[in-house]
Chimera marker file (.cmm) of the C-alpha trace (Angstrom):
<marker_set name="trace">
<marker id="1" x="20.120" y="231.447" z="-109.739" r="1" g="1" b="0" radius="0.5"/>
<marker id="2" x="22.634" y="231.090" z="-106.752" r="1" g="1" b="0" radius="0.5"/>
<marker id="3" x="24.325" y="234.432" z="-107.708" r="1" g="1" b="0" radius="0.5"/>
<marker id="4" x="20.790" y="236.723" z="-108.109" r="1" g="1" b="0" radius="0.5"/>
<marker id="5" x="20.180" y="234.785" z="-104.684" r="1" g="1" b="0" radius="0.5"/>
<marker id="6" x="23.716" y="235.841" z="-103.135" r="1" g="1" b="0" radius="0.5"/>
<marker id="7" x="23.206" y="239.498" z="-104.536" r="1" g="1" b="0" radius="0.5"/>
<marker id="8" x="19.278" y="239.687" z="-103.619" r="1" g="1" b="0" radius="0.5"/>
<marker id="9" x="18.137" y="240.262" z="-107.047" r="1" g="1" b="0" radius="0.5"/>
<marker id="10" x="15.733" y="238.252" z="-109.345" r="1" g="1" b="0" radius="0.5"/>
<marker id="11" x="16.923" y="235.811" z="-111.696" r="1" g="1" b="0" radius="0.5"/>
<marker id="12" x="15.469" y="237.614" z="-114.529" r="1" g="1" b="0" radius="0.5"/>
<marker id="13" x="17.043" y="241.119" z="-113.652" r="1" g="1" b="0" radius="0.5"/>
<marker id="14" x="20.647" y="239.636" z="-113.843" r="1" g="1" b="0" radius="0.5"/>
<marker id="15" x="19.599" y="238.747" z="-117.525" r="1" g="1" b="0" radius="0.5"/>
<marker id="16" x="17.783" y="242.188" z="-117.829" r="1" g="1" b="0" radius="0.5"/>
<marker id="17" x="18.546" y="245.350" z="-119.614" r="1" g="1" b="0" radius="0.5"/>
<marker id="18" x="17.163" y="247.336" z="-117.466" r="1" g="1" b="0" radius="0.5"/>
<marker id="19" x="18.390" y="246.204" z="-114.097" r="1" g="1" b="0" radius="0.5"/>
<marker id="20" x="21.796" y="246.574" z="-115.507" r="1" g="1" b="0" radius="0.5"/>
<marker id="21" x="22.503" y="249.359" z="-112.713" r="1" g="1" b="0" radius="0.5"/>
<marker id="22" x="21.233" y="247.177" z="-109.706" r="1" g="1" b="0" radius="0.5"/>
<marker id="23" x="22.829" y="244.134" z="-110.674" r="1" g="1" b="0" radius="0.5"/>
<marker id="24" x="26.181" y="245.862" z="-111.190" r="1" g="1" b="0" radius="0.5"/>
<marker id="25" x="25.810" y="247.901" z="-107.811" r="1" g="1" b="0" radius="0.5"/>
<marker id="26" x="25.684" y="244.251" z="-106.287" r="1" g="1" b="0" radius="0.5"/>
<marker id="27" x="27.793" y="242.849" z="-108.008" r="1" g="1" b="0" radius="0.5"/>
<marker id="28" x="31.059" y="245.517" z="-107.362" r="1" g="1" b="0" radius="0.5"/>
<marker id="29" x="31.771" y="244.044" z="-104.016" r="1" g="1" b="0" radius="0.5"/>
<marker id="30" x="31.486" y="240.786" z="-104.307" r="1" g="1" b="0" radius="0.5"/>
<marker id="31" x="34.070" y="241.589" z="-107.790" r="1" g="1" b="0" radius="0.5"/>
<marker id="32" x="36.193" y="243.254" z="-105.212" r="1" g="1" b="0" radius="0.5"/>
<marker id="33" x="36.143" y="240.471" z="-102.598" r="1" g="1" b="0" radius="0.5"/>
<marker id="34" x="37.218" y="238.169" z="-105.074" r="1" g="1" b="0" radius="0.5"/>
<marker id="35" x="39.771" y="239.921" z="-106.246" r="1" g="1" b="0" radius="0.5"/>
<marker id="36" x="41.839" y="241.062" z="-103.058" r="1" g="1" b="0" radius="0.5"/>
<marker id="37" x="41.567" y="236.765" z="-101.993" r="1" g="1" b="0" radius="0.5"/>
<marker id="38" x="42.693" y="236.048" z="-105.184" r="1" g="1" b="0" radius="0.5"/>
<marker id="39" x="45.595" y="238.335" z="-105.161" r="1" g="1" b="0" radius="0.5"/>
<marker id="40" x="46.327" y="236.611" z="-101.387" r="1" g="1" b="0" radius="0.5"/>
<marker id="41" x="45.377" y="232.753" z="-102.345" r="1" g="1" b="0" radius="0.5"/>
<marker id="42" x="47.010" y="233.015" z="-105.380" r="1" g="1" b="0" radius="0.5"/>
<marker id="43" x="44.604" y="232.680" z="-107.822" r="1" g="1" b="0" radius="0.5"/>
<marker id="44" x="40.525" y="232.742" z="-109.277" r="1" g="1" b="0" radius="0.5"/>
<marker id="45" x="40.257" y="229.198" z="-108.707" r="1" g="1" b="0" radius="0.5"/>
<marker id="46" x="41.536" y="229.142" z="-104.873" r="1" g="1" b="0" radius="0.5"/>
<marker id="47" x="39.448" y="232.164" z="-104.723" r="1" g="1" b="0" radius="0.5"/>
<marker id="48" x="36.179" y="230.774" z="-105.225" r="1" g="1" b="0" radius="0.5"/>
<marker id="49" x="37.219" y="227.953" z="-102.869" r="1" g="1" b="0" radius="0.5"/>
<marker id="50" x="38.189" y="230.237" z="-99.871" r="1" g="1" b="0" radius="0.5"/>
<marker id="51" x="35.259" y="232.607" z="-100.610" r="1" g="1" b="0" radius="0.5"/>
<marker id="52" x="32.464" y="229.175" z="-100.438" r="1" g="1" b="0" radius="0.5"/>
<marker id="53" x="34.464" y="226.897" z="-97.729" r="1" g="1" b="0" radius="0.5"/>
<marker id="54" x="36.771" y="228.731" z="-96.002" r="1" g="1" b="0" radius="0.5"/>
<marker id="55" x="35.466" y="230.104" z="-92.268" r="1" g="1" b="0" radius="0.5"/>
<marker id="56" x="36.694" y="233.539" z="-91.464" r="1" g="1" b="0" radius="0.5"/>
<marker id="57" x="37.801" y="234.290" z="-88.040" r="1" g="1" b="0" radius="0.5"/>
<marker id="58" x="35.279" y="235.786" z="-85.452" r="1" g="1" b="0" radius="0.5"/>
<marker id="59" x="32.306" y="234.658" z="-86.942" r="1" g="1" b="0" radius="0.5"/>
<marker id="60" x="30.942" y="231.377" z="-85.640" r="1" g="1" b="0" radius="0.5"/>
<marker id="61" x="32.252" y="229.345" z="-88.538" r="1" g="1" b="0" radius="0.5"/>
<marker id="62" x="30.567" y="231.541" z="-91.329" r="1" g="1" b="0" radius="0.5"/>
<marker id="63" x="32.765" y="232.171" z="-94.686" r="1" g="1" b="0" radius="0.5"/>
<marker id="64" x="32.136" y="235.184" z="-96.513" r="1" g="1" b="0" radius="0.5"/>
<marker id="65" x="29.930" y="233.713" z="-98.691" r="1" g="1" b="0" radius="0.5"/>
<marker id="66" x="27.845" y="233.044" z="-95.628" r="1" g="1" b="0" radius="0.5"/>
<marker id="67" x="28.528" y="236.746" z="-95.109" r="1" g="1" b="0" radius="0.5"/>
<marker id="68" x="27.559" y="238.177" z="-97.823" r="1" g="1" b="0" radius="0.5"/>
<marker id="69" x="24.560" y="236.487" z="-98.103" r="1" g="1" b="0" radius="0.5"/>
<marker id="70" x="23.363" y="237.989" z="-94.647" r="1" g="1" b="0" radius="0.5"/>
<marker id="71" x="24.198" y="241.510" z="-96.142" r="1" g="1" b="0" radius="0.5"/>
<marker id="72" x="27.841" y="241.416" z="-94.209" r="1" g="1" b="0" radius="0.5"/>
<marker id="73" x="29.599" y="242.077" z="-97.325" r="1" g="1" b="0" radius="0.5"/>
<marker id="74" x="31.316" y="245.063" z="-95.570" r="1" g="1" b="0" radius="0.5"/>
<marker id="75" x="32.637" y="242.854" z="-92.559" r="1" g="1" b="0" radius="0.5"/>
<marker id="76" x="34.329" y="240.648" z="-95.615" r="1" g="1" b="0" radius="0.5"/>
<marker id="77" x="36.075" y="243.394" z="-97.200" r="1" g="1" b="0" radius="0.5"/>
<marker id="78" x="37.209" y="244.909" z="-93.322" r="1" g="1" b="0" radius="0.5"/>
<marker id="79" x="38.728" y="241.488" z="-93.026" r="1" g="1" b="0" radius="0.5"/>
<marker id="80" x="40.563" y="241.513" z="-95.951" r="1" g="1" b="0" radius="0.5"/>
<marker id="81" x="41.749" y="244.366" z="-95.833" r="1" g="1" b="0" radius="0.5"/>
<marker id="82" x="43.006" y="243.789" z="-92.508" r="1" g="1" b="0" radius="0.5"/>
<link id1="1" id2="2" r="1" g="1" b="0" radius="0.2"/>
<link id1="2" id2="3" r="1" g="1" b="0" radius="0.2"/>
<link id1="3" id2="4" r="1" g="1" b="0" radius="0.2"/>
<link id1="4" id2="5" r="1" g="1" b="0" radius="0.2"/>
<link id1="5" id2="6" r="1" g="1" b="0" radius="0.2"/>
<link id1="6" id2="7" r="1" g="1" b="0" radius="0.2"/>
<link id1="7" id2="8" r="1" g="1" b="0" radius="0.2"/>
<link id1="8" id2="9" r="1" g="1" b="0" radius="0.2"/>
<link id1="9" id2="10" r="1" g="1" b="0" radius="0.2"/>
<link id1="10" id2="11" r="1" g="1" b="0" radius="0.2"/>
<link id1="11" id2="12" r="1" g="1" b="0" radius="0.2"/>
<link id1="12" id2="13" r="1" g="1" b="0" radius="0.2"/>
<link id1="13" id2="14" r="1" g="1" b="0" radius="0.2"/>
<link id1="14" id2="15" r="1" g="1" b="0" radius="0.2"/>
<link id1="15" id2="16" r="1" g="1" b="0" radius="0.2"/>
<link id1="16" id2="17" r="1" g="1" b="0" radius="0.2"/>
<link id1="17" id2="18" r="1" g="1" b="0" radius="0.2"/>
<link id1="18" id2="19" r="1" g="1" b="0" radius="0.2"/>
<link id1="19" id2="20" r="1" g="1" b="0" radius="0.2"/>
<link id1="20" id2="21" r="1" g="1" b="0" radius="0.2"/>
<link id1="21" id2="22" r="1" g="1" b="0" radius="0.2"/>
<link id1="22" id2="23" r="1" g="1" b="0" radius="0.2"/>
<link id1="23" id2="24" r="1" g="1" b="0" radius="0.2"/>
<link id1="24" id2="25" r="1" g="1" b="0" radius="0.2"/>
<link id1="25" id2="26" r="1" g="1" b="0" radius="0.2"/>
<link id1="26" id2="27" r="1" g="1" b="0" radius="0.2"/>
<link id1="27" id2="28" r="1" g="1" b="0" radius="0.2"/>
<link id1="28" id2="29" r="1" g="1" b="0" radius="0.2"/>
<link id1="29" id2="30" r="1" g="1" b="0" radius="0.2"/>
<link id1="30" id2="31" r="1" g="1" b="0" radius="0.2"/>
<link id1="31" id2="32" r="1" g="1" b="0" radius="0.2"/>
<link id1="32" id2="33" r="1" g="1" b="0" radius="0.2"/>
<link id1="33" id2="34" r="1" g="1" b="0" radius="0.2"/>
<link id1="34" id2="35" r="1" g="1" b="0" radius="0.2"/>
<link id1="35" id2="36" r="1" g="1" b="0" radius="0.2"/>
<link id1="36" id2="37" r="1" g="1" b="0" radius="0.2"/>
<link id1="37" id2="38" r="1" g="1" b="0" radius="0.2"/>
<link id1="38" id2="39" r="1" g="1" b="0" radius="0.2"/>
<link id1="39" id2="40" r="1" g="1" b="0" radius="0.2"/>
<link id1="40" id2="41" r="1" g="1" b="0" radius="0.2"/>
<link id1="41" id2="42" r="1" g="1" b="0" radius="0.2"/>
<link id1="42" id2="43" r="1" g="1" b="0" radius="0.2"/>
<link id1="43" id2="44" r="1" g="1" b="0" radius="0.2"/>
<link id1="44" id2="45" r="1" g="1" b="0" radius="0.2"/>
<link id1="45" id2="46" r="1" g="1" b="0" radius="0.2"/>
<link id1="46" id2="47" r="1" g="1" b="0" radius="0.2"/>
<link id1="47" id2="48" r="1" g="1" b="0" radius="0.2"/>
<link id1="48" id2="49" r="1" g="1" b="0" radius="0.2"/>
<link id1="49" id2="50" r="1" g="1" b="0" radius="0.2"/>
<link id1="50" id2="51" r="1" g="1" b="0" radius="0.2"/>
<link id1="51" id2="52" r="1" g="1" b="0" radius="0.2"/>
<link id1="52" id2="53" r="1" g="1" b="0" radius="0.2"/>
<link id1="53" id2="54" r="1" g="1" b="0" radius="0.2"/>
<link id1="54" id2="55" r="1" g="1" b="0" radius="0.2"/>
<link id1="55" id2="56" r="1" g="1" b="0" radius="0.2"/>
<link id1="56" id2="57" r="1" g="1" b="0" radius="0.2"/>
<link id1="57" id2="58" r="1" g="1" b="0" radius="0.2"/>
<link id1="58" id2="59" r="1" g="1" b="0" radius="0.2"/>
<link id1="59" id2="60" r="1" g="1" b="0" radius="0.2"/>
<link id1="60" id2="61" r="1" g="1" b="0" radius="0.2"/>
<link id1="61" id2="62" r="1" g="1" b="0" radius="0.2"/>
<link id1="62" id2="63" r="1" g="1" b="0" radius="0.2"/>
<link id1="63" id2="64" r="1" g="1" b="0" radius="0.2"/>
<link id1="64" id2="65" r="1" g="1" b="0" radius="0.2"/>
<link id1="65" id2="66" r="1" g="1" b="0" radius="0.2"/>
<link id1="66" id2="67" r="1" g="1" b="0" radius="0.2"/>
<link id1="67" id2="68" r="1" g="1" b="0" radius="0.2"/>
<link id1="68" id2="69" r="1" g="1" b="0" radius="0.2"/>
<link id1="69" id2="70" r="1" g="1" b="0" radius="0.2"/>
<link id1="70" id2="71" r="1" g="1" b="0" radius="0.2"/>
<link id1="71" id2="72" r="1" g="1" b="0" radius="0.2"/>
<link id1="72" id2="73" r="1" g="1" b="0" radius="0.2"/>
<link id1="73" id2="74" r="1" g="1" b="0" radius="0.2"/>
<link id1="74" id2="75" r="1" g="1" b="0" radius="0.2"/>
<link id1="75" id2="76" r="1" g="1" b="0" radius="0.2"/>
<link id1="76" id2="77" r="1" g="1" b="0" radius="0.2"/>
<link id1="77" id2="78" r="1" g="1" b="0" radius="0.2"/>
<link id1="78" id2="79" r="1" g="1" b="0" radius="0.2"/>
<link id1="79" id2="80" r="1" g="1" b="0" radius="0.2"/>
<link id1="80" id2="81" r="1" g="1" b="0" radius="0.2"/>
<link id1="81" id2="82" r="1" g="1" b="0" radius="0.2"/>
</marker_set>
């Protein structure tokens, strides 16, 4: 339920069939953010942590699961990628 929350979809379409395009569409940069911080942090596990705890510079104390939960997923990747 917290991930169809984080990518705005129902709980029942991240089980469904047939939102199988939507959920994947969301899904792709959130994959992506994850990736590139665990390529930086060294690993899934440290990851997850920086992704959920860790505040990102510039924005008030919000982490970029903050972030991408206000539909800021592009200002995550810009950092990153910075």
């Amino acid at each position: 339920t917290e991930l169809a929350g984080l990518i705005g979809v129902a709980r029942n379409t991240l089980a469904a069939k047939a939102g199988a395009r939507k959920v994947d569409a969301a899904l792709s940069p959130i994959v992506r953010i994850l990736s590139m911080a665990g390529e930086m942090a060294g690993g899934e596990q440290r990851a997850a942590i920086w992704f959920k705890h860790q505040p990102i510079p510039g924005w008030a104390g919000k982490t970029a699961y903050d972030l991408v939960r206000e539909g800021k997923t592009d200002k995550v990747l810009a950092y990153l990628e910075a």
